[in-house]
N, C-alpha and C positions, 0 to 999 in steps of 0.2 A: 546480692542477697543481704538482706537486713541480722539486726544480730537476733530479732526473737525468732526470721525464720530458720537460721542458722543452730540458735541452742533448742529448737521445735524440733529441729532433726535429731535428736540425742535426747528423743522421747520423753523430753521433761514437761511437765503439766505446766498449766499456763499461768498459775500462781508462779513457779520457780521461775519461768523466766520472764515473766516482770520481775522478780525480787532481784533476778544476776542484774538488768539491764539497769534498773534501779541501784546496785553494789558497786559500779563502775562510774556512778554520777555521785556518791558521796564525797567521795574525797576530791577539796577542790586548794585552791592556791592558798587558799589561806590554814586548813590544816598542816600543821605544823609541829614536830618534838620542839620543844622550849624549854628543855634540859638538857645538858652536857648527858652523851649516852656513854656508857659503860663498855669497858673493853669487847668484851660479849656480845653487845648490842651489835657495833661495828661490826664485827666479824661477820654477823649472822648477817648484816646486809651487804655485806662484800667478798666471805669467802665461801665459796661450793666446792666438796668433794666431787669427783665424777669418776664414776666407776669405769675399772679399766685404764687408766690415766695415772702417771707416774706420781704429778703433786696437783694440788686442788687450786682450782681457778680463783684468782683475786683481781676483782674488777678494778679496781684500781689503777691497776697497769693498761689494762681498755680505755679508760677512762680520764688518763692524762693525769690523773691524782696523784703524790706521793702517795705512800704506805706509811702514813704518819699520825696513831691511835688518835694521840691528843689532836691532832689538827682535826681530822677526820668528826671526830665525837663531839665538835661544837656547831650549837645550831646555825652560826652563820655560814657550814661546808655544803654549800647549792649542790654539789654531786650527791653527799648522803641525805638532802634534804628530798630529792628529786627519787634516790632508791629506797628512802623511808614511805614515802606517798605511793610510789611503785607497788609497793609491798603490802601498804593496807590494801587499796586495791584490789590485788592477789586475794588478799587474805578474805575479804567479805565477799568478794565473788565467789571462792571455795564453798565458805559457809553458809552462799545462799542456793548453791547447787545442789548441798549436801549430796548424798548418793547420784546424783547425776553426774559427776565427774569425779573421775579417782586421780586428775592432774589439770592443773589450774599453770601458766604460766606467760611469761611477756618477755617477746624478747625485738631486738633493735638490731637492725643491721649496720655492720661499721667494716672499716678498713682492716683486712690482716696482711702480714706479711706480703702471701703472693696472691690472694684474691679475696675480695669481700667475705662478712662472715656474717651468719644469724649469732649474736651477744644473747644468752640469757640472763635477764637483771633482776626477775622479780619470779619464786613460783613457792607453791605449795604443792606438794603429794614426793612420791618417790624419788632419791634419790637419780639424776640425771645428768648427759651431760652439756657441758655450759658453752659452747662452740661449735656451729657447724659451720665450715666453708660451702659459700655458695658457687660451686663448682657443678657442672655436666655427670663430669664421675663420679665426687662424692655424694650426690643428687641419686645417683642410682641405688642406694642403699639408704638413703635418708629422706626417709617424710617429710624431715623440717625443712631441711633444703629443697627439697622439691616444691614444696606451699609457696617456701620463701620466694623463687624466684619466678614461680608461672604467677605469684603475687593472688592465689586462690586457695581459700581454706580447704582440705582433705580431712573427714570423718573417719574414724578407725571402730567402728561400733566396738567392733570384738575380734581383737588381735587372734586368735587361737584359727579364725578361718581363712589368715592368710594365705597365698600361697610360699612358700621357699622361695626368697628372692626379694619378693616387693619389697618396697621402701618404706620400711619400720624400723622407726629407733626405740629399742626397749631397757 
């Protein structure tokens, strides 16, 4: 499935999803911050609350990176370079969804402890959370894990007509 038949299912007119398909082809290697970023800045591409969760996820530790502002905040750091691009991204794909999507996100599968995980690196909408093990069990209560690993997109039009049980993560 293509991505205009894909965002065609989420009933978006056909101006919007030219404009998303279009949103995700702007940003290319050569966009680039070419300023030293601001404590702020960092943070906001590297640290996510997640609800439910004791302290908030810092990609950097995924990531191989120290947690080190100034090192991080200069444009030669190829991880913040790579989750700034990420992120615009995100960001113009929201904005050409507008009301077509209440959550916009990207995320990469990597190594955890005792089994592979879905990383989220890059989203816009509600506050969520940043890690799912791709596991059988935890698969059974999670969407993302579930997509993740049968490696097929699942549509949730409207969560309210789930049944108790299925795998939604809200």
């Amino acid at each position: 499935m293509d991505s205009g038949s894909l965002l065609g299912i989420l009933g978006l007119s056909s101006s919007q999803v030219e404009e998303a398909e279009r949103a995700a082809t702007v940003v290319d290697a050569r966009e680039a911050f070419t300023e030293v970023l601001a404590e702020a800045d960092i943070e906001a591409l590297y640290v996510y609350h997640q609800p439910g969760e004791a302290r908030d996820l810092n990609l950097s530790d995924w990531l191989g990176v120290p947690w080190d502002v100034a090192a991080l905040g200069q444009p030669c750091c190829a991880a913040t370079q790579r989750l700034w691009r990420l992120n615009r991204i995100v960001e113009r794909l929201a904005s050409a969804l507008g009301d077509g999507a209440d959550w916009v996100g990207i995320y990469r599968v990597v190594d955890g402890l005792h089994s592979q995980c879905l990383l989220k690196e890059a989203y816009r909408g509600s506050v969520s959370r940043g890690i799912f093990p791709l596991t059988d069990e935890f698969a059974k209560g999670s969407n993302n894990s579930t997509c993740a690993m049968q490696r097929r997109a699942t549509i949730v039009g409207d969560t309210s007509v789930l049944k108790q049980g299925q795998p939604y993560y809200e």
